[in-house]
MIDOLUM-422576 format. One record per residue (C-alpha): residue number from 1; residue in three letters; chain; y, x, z. Coordinates in pm, 1 decimal, padded with zeros to 6 digits. Each point is the difference from the previous one (the first is absolute). Layout:
BEGIN
+-----+-----+---+----------+----------+----------+
!   k !   r ! c !       c2 !       c1 !       c3 !
+-----+-----+---+----------+----------+----------+
! NUM ! ALA ! A !        Y !        X !        Z !
...
+-----+-----+---+----------+----------+----------+
***
This chain:
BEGIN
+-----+-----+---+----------+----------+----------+
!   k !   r ! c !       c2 !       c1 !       c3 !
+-----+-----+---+----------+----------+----------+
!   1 ! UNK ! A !  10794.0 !  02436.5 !  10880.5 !
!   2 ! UNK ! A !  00099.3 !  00155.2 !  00348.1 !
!   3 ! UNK ! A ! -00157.2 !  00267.3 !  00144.2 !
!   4 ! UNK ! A !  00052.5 !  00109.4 !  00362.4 !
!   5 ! UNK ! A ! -00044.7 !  00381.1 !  00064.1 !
!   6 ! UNK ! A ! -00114.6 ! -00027.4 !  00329.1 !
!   7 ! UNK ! A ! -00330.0 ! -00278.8 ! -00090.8 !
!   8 ! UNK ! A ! -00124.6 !  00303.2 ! -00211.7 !
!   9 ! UNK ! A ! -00214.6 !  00268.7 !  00101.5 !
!  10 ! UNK ! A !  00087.7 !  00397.9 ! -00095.1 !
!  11 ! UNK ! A ! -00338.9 !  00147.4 ! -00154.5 !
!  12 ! UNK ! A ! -00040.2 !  00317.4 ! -00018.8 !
!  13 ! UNK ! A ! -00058.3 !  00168.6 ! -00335.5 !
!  14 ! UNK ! A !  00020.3 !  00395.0 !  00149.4 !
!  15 ! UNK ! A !  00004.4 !  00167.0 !  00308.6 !
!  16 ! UNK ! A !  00376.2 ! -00144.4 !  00110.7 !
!  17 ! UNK ! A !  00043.4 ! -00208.6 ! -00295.1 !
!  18 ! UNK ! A !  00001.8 ! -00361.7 !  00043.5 !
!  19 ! UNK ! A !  00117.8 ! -00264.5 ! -00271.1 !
!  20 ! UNK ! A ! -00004.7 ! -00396.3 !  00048.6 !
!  21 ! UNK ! A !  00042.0 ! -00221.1 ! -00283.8 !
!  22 ! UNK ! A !  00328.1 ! -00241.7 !  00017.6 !
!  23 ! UNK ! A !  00085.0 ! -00235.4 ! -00272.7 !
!  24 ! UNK ! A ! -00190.1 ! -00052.6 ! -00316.5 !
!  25 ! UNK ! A !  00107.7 ! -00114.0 ! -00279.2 !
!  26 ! UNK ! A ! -00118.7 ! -00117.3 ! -00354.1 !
!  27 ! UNK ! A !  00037.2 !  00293.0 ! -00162.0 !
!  28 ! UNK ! A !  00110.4 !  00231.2 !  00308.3 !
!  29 ! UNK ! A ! -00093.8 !  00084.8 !  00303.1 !
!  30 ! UNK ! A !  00209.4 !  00179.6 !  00338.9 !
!  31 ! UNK ! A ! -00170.3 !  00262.2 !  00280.7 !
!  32 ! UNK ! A !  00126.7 !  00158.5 !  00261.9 !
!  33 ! UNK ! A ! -00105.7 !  00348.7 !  00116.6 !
!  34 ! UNK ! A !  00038.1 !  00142.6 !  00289.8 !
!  35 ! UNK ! A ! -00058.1 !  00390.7 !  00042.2 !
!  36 ! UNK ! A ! -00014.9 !  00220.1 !  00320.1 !
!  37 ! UNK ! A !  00204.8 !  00374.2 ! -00052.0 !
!  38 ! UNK ! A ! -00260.1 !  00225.3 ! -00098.8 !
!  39 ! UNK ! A ! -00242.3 ! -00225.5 ! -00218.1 !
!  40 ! UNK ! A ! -00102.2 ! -00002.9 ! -00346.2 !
!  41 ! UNK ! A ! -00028.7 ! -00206.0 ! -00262.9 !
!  42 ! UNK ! A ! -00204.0 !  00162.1 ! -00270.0 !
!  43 ! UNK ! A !  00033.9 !  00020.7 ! -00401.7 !
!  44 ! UNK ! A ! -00143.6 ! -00307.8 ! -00143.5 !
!  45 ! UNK ! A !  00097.7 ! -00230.5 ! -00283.0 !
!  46 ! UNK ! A ! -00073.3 ! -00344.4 ! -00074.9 !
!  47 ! UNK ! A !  00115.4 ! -00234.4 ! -00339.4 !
!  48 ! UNK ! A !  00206.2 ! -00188.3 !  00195.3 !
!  49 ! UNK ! A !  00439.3 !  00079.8 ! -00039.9 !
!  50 ! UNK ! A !  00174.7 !  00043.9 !  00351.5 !
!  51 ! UNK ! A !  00313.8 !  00013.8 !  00123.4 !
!  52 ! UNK ! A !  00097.5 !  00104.8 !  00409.0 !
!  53 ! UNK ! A !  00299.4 !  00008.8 !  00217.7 !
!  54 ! UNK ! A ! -00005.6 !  00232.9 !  00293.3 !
!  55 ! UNK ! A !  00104.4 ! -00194.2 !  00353.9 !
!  56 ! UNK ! A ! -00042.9 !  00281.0 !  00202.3 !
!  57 ! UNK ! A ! -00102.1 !  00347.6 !  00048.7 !
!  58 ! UNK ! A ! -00043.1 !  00261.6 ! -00220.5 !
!  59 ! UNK ! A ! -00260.8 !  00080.4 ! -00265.2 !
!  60 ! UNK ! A ! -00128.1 !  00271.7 ! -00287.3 !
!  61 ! UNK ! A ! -00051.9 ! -00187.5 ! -00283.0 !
!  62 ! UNK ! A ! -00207.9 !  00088.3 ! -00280.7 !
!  63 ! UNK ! A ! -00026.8 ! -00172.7 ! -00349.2 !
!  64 ! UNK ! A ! -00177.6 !  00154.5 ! -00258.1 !
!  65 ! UNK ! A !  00144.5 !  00309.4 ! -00011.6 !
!  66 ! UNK ! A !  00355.7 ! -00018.9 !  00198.3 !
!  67 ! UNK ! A !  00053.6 !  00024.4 !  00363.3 !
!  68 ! UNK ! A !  00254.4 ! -00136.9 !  00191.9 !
!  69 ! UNK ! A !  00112.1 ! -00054.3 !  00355.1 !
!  70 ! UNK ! A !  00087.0 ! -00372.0 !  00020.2 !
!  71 ! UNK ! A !  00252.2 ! -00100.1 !  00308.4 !
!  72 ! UNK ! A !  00071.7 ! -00348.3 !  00139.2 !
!  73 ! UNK ! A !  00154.8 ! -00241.6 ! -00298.8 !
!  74 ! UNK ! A ! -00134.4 !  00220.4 ! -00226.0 !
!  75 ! UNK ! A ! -00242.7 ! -00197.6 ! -00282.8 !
!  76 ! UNK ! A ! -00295.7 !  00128.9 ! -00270.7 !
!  77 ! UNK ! A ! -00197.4 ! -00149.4 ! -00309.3 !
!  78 ! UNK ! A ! -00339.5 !  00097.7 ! -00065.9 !
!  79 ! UNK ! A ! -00149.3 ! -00062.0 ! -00374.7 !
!  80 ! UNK ! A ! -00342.8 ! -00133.1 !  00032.0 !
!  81 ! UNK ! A ! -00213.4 !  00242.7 ! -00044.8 !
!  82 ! UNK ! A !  00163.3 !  00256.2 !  00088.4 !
!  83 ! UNK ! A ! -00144.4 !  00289.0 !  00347.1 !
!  84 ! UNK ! A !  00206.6 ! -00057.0 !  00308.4 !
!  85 ! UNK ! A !  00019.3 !  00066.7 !  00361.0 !
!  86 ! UNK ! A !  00190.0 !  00058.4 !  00276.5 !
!  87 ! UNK ! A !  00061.8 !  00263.2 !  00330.5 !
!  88 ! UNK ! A !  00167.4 ! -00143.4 !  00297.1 !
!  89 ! UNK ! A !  00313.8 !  00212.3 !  00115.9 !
!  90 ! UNK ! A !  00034.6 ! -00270.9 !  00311.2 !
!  91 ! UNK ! A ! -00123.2 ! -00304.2 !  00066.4 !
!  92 ! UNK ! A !  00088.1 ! -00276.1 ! -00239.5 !
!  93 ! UNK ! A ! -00016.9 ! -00352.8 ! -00148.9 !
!  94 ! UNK ! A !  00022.8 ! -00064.4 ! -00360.0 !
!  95 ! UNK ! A ! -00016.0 ! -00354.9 ! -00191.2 !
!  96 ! UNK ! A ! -00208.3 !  00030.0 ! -00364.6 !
!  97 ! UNK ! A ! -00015.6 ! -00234.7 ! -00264.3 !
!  98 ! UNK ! A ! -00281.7 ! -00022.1 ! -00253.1 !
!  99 ! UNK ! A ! -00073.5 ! -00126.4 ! -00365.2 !
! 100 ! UNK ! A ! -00213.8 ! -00169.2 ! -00081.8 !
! 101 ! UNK ! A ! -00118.5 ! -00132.6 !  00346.1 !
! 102 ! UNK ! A ! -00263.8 !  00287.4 !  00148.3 !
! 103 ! UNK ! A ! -00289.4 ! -00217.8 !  00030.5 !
! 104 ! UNK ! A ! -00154.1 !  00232.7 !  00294.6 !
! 105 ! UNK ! A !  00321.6 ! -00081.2 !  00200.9 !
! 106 ! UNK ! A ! -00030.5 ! -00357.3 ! -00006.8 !
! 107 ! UNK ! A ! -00272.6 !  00041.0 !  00284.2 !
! 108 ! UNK ! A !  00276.2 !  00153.5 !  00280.5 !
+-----+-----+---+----------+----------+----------+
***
């Protein structure tokens, strides 16, 4: 399967949050966010395992209860399950991976 980034559309999830869904696997599935300096994306969990690599940008990172600022090249796992979020230090793009495949992506 090939995906093309720019045949996707960015949806937004929060106020200057926007995430498109890229390849999808069996068993996996890729986004890509996109956040503007300033946003938020709030606590929330799902059962679902992730994994992210930052592209650009800077962001506050929250899982459960550690907090880190994540730079360019700089990568994260997520347990499923498990509250999460992020605060945008500047504006950024990061690339997420999820497991199983997040059925309410599959749509975008």
């Amino acid at each position: 399967m090939f995906v093309k980034d720019a045949s996707k559309p960015l949806l937004s999830v929060a106020p200057g949050v926007g995430r498109k869904t890229l390849a999808v696997g069996a068993n996996t599935l890729m986004t890509k966010f996109v956040l503007e300096a300033g946003s938020e994306l709030p606590m929330h969990k799902h059962p679902n395992e992730q994994i992210g690599f930052l592209v650009s940008g800077r962001l506050i990172l929250t899982i459960g209860e550690e907090a880190c600022e994540v730079a360019p090249g700089d990568s994260w796992a997520v347990p499923g399950d498990v509250p999460h979020g992020a605060k945008v230090v500047e504006t950024a793009e990061a690339i997420e991976v999820f497991y199983p495949v997040r059925q309410d992506y599959l749509c975008g």
